[in-house]
Every structure is written in structure tokens, then in C-alpha cells.
Residue, then its C-alpha position, 0 to 999 in steps of 0.5 A: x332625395x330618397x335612394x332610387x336602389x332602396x327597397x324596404x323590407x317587410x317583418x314578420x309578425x311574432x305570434x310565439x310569446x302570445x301563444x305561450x302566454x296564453x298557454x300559461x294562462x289557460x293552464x294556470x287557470x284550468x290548475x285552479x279550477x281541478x284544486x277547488x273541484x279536488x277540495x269540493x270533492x274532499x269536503x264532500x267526502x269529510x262531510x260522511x265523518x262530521x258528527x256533532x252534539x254528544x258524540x262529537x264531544x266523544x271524537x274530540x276526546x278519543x282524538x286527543x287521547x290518541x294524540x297523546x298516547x302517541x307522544x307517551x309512547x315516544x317518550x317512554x321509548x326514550x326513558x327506556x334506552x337505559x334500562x334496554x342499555x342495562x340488561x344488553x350486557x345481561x350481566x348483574x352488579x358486580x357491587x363489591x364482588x370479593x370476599x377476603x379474609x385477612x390474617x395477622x403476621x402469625x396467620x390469626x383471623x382480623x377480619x373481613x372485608x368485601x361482601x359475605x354472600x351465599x346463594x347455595x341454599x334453594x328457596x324450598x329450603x329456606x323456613x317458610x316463616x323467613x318468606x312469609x315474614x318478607x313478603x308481609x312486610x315488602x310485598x303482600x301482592x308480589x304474586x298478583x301483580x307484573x312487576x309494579x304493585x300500583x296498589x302498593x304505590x299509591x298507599x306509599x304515595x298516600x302515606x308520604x303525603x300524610x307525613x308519614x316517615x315509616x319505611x314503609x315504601x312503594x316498591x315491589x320485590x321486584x323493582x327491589x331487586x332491579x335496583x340491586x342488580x342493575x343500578x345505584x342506590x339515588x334517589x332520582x325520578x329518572x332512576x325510579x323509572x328506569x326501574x320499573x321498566x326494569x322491574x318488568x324486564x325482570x318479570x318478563x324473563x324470570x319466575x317469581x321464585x326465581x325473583x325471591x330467590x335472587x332478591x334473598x340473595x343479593x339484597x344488602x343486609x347490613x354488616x358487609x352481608x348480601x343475603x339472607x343465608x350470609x347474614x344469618x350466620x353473620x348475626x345470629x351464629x346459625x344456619x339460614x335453615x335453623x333460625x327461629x321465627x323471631x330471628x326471620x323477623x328480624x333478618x326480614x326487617x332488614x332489607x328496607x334500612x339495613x344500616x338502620x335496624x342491624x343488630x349490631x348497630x341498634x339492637x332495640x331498633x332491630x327488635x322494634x323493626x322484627x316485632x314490626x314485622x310480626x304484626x304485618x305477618x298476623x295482618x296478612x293473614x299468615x299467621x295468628x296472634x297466638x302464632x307470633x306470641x313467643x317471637x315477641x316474648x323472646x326476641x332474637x339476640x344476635x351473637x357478639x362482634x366485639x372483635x371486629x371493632x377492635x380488628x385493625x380496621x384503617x389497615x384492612x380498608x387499605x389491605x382490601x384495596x390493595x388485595x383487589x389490585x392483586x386479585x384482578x392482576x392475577x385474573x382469579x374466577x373464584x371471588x373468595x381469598x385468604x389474605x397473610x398481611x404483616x400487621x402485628x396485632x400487639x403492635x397495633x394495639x401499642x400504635x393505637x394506645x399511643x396516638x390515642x392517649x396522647x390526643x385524650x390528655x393534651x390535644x385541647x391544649x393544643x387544639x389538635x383533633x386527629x393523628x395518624x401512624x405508620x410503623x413498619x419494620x426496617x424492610x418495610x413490613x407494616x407492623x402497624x397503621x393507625x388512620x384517626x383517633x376513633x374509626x366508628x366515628x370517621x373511616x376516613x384514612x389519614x395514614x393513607x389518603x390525607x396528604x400533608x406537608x412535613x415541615x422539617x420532615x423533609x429535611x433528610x432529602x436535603x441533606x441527602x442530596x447535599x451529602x450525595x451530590x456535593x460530597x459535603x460531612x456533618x462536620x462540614x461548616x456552613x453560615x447561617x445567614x438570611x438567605x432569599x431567593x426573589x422577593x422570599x426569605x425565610x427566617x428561623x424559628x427562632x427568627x435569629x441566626x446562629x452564624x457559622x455552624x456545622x451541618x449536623x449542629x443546624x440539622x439538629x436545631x432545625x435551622x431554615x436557611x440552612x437547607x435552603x442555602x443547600x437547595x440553591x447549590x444543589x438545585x431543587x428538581x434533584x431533591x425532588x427527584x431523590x423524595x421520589x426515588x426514597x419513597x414520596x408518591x404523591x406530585x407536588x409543585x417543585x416551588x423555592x420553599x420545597x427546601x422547608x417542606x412544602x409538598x404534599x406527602x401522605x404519613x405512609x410514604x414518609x415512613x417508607x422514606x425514613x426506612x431507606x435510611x434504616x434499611x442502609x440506603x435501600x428502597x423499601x417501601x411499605x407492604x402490608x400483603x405477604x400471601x394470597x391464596x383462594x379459599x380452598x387454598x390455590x396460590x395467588x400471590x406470594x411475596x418474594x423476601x430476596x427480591x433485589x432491591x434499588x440501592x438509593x443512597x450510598x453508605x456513607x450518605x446513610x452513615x452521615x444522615x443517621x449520624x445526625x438524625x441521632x443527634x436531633x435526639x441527643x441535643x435536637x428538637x426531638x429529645x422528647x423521643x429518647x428512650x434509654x437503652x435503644x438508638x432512636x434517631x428521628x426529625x420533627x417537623x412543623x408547618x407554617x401557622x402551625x396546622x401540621x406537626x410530625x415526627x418521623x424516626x426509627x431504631x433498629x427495629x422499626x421505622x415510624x412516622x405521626x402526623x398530628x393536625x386538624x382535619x378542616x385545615x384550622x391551625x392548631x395551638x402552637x403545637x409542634x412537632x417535638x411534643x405531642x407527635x413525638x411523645x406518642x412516638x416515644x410511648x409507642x417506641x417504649x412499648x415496642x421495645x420491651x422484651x425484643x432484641x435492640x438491634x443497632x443503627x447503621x452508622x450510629x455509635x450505639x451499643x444496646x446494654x447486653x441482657x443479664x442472664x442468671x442461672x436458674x436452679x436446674x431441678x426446678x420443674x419445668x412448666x408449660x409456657x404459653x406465648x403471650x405477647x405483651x400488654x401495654x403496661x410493662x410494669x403490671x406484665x406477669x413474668x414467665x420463667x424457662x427452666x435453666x436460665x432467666x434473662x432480663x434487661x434494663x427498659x426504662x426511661x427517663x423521659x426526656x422532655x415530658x413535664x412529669x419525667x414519667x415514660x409509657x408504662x414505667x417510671x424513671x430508672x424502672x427495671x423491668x424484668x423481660x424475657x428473651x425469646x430463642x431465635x427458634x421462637x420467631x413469633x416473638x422475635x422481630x429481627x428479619x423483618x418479613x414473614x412467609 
């Protein structure tokens, strides 16, 4: 039954949504139909720029080549960031920018190193055959072109297609001197683009005489040279305004093979090159056949450098390198010094002779190649320094960069630190027994055991276990700390086997290591500069001889080693380095498998350390220690110790006989006595007398160990008759150890 009080209630219709769909609809709709009128309207208008047949094959291509410049001009904009990066700084290659000359002890020109430059001569002044000669041979359009010859290019690419292999090359003058000045010498796709953009920078901001004259100034002309006026003194002796037509041609055929074509190197190259040159002279157009005529008849003859082949030249590598840590320390505007070092020219050639000669006789019996030697006097001067057996062949310095284990060389830090530490004499006794340390146990060389010996008996003898025993009481980080403290630079891995030598010395730190022991346990490290000036003579650097000095071992530590470093030479593994009438003390050493063997030593005088080994690591043929590094040693020693002041040893019981001095007859007259130094062979050396007293004292040697008894220079029980140098005559003496 329905509800009498019910009313039903009418709803309003909803028209919004419609209306709104309707709306979209329409909109959509009228949007569509703008679109395709605004489309019809743009085709229209495209429809002006349609072209066909010919001319649109015309458009396309104009078109695409657009495109593609685009895209280039994007990509050499990315090539060139380094070029834009290269001249922001506008500053040149500083390539090697010092100039050193360096001095023996006694202040004698060595040699040089570093680069020979001089831009104080204008172009105007230079011979107009030297500029003719150059751009006839570099460049004949560098006056014609903006910085790339594409003439010159395209013949090079032409010629280097057809196979040729002349240095006839694509560059300009110009790209030329962009390399020099800005970049490296490789030869990458990515350089030589760099360097065009360069070279048009160059061409951009400069002349073109301002262009020659750098590129004759800066361009690399073999010999250490940059430049033509250097080299021009350098190889012929002259200045670049005096050379002779023949000379120009041969300076200007330097600059694309320097190396190749120097006089010094290959002179009938450098002559082929220069008569080369004459001829593209005469194809230019600058001069005739008649012209050049003589220039051929009479090619150019540098001057000789013999003695720059025989300058101590491992040593002057070293000597530079140290001398430009100096001068960049002291901040030096000036790029030209005089450098006093403390090499003795003697004792070099005495090292040289030595380490040589001994690898010439015996190292294919011992399959040995290559040594190196470090002598230094008792306060560290390096006397001497001898990098490899031939430096023409390998500048590569053994001496210095090569590091190597020392074997039983590096016993002394042992045995100091035992001594040190454990407060331990060479009289003390000590077993030798295996020994292992883990799953390691090293035997004797002998591969048996002596049993109880004294420290001093099992240092002579080398024993392995020994020290290894030593190392466990002591500990190994201390041993390691003391090497350091001594003189070993280089870090090596502490590891259980450090007791026997393995870590990575070089032979100069081993020398000055075995000079704290000769210089009563002081630290003395290896020096080589004494003085550095400027070429007009301003002080830069000067060595301080009382500069105090670190005390590393105690007296009696010294006392106790050089006791038994003695007795390695009287009874030990390194009796083939006695000599008679001098206290020599040393140490061999000997690695596993036979690939290093050294002998480190000293006397009162000098301190020394040989290396002998292979520079590809291959073992040699059981050569040890005690034999061929100290036979060189020994020979060294020998000559060094002729006509000098056997000075003693501390803590060694050793008198040197005393010289005999003999009345000469006080009416002789008196003559004129030229210092010389003494040669190499003792026995032929011409004596020289003073008037009013004659000395002279034993220096011969038996020649302990050697096959055939003979010693460096004299037979056994020889005489030889010396000289004995007042203490005023310091040239020939060698007893303070530092020169001024």
C-alpha cells in the first residue's frame, strides 16, 4: 500500500558534460582543420623554392656541402682546443732550458750539458747563403704561402707513396717551428693537426723574418745545439757570420735528421747531406753550378770533439740532473752556470780502465756484460763514477738508476745492528746451525756448517745462517731502519731473507753506506757538486765542508766492523782485493742464482763499491763476488794508491811502511817540475825529482788470488819508485777529502 505522506520528487536534467563534449569535439575539430590549411599554406609557399632538372641537382649538392662544412667547422673547433690551449699561456718550450759547464776538482772544463743556444745574432747578420741553403732545402714558398705549404704537402705525400725514403718532408718552416716551440716530437695525426693550427697562429701574430729568426734559433741542431749560431761554433770552431758557403750547407742540412747527419756522428753522411743542399740551392734559382762548384771540391771539416768522448760522461748525466734541482731551488733568471764537481779526471780514468778491462778479459768466461763503480773519498766526494762499459753504446746509468741486490753486501747492517743493539764483539761466539724462519731455511754456500765460530771467523767466511740468526734477535725492521740511516735510498719490502741481502740497492748508495764505516761512523753521503756560480761568476750554490754531520754508529761499532771487514781481506772471501802496503778492508757479495755479484770496500783514502751482472737479469756463470768485481776493485785500489799518502783505517792495526827519503846532491840544478798526474801503468811512469830530497815507497802487490800473481800495473814485490807531494801541493794530495 503506497505511502499517503509519499511525494516523488522530480531531477533535473544535467546538460554540463554534453556541453563540454561538445566543446572538445568542436575544438578538436576546427584545431585539425587550422593545421592542414597552415600546412596547405606552407607547401604553397615551398612550392616558390621547388626547382627540378639540372638545377636541382645543383641545390642538393650546394645543400650537403653546406651540411657538411657545418659539421667540419664543428670538428676543427674541437681539434683546435689544444692548439688554443698551447699558445693561452704564450710561453715557448722551456726543452732542456739550462747550460752547464762543469769542472773537475781542480777546476779543468769536462764537459757540457744541457743545451748550447744563442739568439744574439740578427738575421740581417747572418750569411745569406745560410738563409738561401735553408729555405732551398725546407721551404723554397715560405714566403708565399700562410703558414702551410699545400704545394709542398701533396709532393711529400707523392713522394712517400712512391716509396721514397728521403727526408724530404711536407712541412713548412713554419709548422717546423710550432713543433719546436709548443709540442713533442711523435708522430701522431692528432699532433700534426695541432700543428697546422699552430703554424697559422704563428703566422697570425709574427713576420716572416720574425719566423726564420726563431726557427734558426730554436730548431735542434745535433750535439746538445739549438740553433745555428751555437752550432756553428760547436762544429766548425767559428762564428755563425764567418762560415763559408760549404759550412752553411752543411749547418742547413741539419735540421730535418740532426742526429743522422752530424758531423760528429757521420761525417760522410753530414757531407752527402750539405752537397745535397747545393743542389736544391742551384734548383731554386739561387745560385748557379759555378757558384756551388768549390763548396763541393772542398767540403766543410768540423773541428775535433775527441774530448767530449772521453769527459766522464755517466757522471756529468748525474752531475746535470742534480745541478738543476739546485738551480730551481735557488730561483736563478739566468739559464747559463759553472758547475766545480769532485771528480778527479785521473781517478776516473783509473775506474774506467779497471771496471773495463776486467770485463774485456774474463766476463765471457763468466758470462758477465756490464759493471758499474762508485769511488768516493772517506767524506763522500765522488772521485769517480763509472755507469756501463761502453757509454756510446748505452747511456744507461748503472751506478745510479739500476738497483740491485747486494747479497752479503749488505751483511755490515747486520752485523752493525747486532754490535749496536745487542752490544755483541767479533770475539763473541755463535753456532752455525740450520736455521729456519716458516717454512725458509737458508743454507751456506758451502751447504755445510762450521758449528761454533766467532763473528768475526763466520763474517769472513760469509756464512748464511749467521746473520740470519742475528736478525731474529734483533729484529729486521731495525736493520732496516739502520740501511736507511747508513745510506740505502731506494725502499725495499722488509721480508725474512733481508738478513742475506735481498732489497734493491743502487751501487752509489752502497758506497756511501760503506763510507760511514770509513769515515768513524758518520753519515756521509755521496756528493758530486762543490760550487755553482753563473756564467758571469754570481754565487748560487757552495758546499759547506764543516757542515755537522749525524753520528750513525758508535765508535766501537766501527772499530768492531772494520776489524772484521779487515779480516774478509786477510782470510775471507775477498782476498783477491789485497793489496801490500795499504789497509784495504771490504765484503763481497752474491746473489741467488748468480745474476748480481759486488764488492764494496775502502782504505784510508777511498771508499768503492762494483757491481757486475747482466742487464736482462740472465744469470751469469758462477761469478761471484770475490773474483771479477774484486779484481777490478783490487786494480782500481792499486792505481789509486801510487804516489799518495796511505792514510790508515780506524780500528784496524795497520801501519803503512813510511817512505824512504834519500839525500839528493844539494848542487844539482834545479829544474822546472810540471805536475802531472799519474798514468795507469806505474812501471812505465817517467819519474820526476825535487831538488834536495828524492822519496819513494814500496807499491807492489802480490796479487793475492789472481791466476797469474800479476797486479795492475807491476809484478810482484815490484819497487816502484814514487813522489811524495808536500801538503802545500794539494792538487796531488787527497787526504781532506773536500775541495772548495
Amino acid at each position: 500500500m503506497q505511502d499517503p505522506f509519499y511525494t516523488k520528487e522530480k531531477r533535473k536534467k544535467s546538460g554540463g558534460m554534453l556541453a563540454a563534449d561538445a566543446w572538445l569535439d568542436s575544438s578538436l575539430y576546427e584545431f585539425w582543420q587550422a593545421l592542414g590549411r597552415g600546412y596547405t599554406r606552407f607547401q604553397d609557399f615551398m612550392s616558390i623554392f621547388h626547382v627540378a632538372g639540372i638545377r636541382r641537382a645543383f641545390v642538393e649538392v650546394l645543400s650537403d656541402g653546406f651540411s657538411f662544412f657545418a659539421i667540419g667547422c664543428v670538428l676543427m673547433a674541437a681539434l683546435a682546443l689544444p692548439a688554443f690551449d698551447a699558445t693561452a699561456s704564450g710561453e715557448f718550450n722551456k726543452a732542456e732550458d739550462y747550460s752547464v759547464l762543469f769542472q773537475d776538482r781542480f777546476g779543468t772544463e769536462i764537459g757540457r750539458r744541457g743545451i748550447r743556444s744563442d739568439d744574439s745574432v740578427a738575421l740581417d747578420d747572418m750569411p745569406d747563403y745560410l738563409l738561401k741553403a735553408t729555405l732551398a732545402t725546407e721551404d723554397r714558398r715560405f714566403y708565399e704561402h700562410f703558414g702551410i705549404d699545400v704545394v709542398g704537402t701533396l709532393r711529400a705525400l707523392m713522394s712517400n707513396a712512391a716509396g721514397d725514403n728521403s727526408t724530404q718532408g711536407g712541412s713548412s718552416i713554419t709548422q717546423q717551428l710550432a713543433k719546436n716551440l709548443f709540442l713533442s716530437s711523435e708522430r701522431t695525426l692528432e699532433r700534426k693537426i695541432i700543428e697546422a693550427f699552430l703554424a697559422v697562429w704563428l703566422e697570425w701574430h709574427y713576420s716572416k723574418d720574425q719566423i726564420l729568426k726563431l726557427y734558426f734559433d730554436r730548431a735542434y741542431m745535433g750535439g746538445g745545439n739549438f740553433g745555428v749560431v751555437a752550432a756553428s761554433d760547436y762544429y766548425f770552431g767559428k762564428k755563425v757570420q764567418d762560415i763559408n758557403l760549404a759550412e752553411a750547407a752543411m749547418l742547413s742540412g741539419l735540421f730535418k735528421a740532426p742526429t743522422r747527419y752530424a758531423p760528429h756522428v757521420d761525417l760522410a753522411a753530414a757531407r752527402g747531406r750539405a752537397n745535397l743542399v747545393l743542389s736544391n740551392m742551384v734548383a731554386a734559382g739561387f745560385l748557379t753550378e759555378g757558384q756551388v762548384t768549390a763548396a763541393r771540391r772542398h767540403p766543410a771539416t768540423p773541428i775535433s770533439r775527441a774530448d767530449d768522448a772521453n769527459s766522464p760522461n755517466y757522471f756529468l748525466d748525474w752531475a746535470f740532473e742534480q745541478s738543476k734541482d739546485l738551480i730551481e731551488t735557488h730561483h736563478h733568471a739566468t739559464n747559463n752556470f759553472v758547475v766545480r764537481t769532485t771528480i778527479d779526471t785521473t781517478l776516473q780514468k783509473y775506474a774506467e780502465e779497471a771496471v773495463v778491462s776486467t770485463i774485456l778479459e774474463q766476463g765471457a768466461q763468466y758470462d758477465v756484460s756490464q759493471a758499474a763503480m762508485v769511488v768516493t773519498d772517506t767524506q763522500g766526494a765522488i772521485r769517480a763514477m763509472v755507469g756501463g762499459t761502453d757509454y756510446a753504446k748505452s747511456q744507461f746509468n748503472r751506478a745510479i738508476v739500476s738497483t740491485r741486490q747486494p747479497g752479503s753486501a749488505y751483511k755490515i747492517f747486520v752485523y752493525s745492528e747486532a754490535f749496536e743493539q745487542l752490544g755483541l764483539t767479533p770475539a763473541d761466539l755463535i753456532t752455525d746451525r740450520p736455521v729456519c724462519i716458516g717454512d725458509w731455511c737458508p743454507v751456506n754456500y758451502g751447504r755445510n756448517y762450521k758449528g761454533t765460530v766467532t763473528l768475526a771467523s763466520a763474517f769472513a767466511q760469509s756464512l748464511n745462517t749467521v746473520p740470519v740468526t742475528l736478525s731474529i734477535k734483533t729484529g729486521r725492521e731495525p736493520i732496516a731502519a739502520l740501511s736507511h740511516r747508513m745510506g740505502l735510498q731506494a725502499d725495499y719490502p722488509v721480508t725474512r731473507s733481508l738478513a742475506l741481502g735481498v732489497a734493491s740497492v743502487s751501487v752509489l748508495d752502497m758506497t756511501s753506506s760503506y763510507a760511514v764505516l770509513a769515515n768513524h761512523g758518520y753519515k756521509t753521503p755521496g756528493y758530486g757538486i762543490t760550487r755553482m756560480t753563473t756564467l758571469n761568476g754570481e754565487l748560487v750554490y757552495e758546499a759547506d765542508p764543516d757542515a755537522p754531520r749525524e753520528r750513525v754508529l758508535s765508535e766501537t761499532t766501527v772499530a768492531n766492523m772494520n776489524s772484521m771487514l779487515r779480516g774478509v781481506i786477510t782470510g775471507g772471501t775477498g782476498t783477491r782485493a789485497r793489496i801490500e802496503g795499504v789497509p784495504v778492508l771490504g765484503k763481497s757479495g752474491t746473489t741467488s742464482s748468480y745474476r748480481d755479484a759486488w764488492f764494496c770496500g775502502f782504505t784510508g783514502n777511498y771508499v768503492a763499491a762494483v757491481w757486475m751482472g747482466n742487464d736482462d737479469y740472465h744469470a751469469t756463470r758462477n761469478l761471484t763476488g770475490g773474483s771479477l768485481p774484486a779484481m777490478a776493485w783490487q786494480k782500481f785500489m792499486a792505481y789509486a794508491h801510487t804516489n799518495i799518502e796511505i792514510l790508515p783505517v780506524f780500528g784496524v792495526d795497520f801501519v803503512p811502511e813510511p817512505p824512504l827519503v834519500a839525500e839528493a846532491d844539494p848542487n844539482a840544478l834545479e829544474e822546472e817540475i810540471i805536475e802531472r798526474p799519474p798514468q795507469p801503468h806505474p812501471r812505465r811512469r817517467p819519474q820526476t825529482r825535487r831538488p834536495g830530497r828524492a822519496l819513494c815507497r814500496h807499491a807492489g802487490n802480490r796479487g793475492a788470488g789472481r791466476a797469474s800473481g800479476e797486479r795492475a800495473g807491476a809484478s810482484a814485490g815490484d819497487v816502484v819508485p814514487t813522489l811524495w807531494f808536500d801538503q802545500d801541493r794539494t792538487t796531488r794530495r787527497d787526504a781532506s777529502g773536500f775541495d772548495g
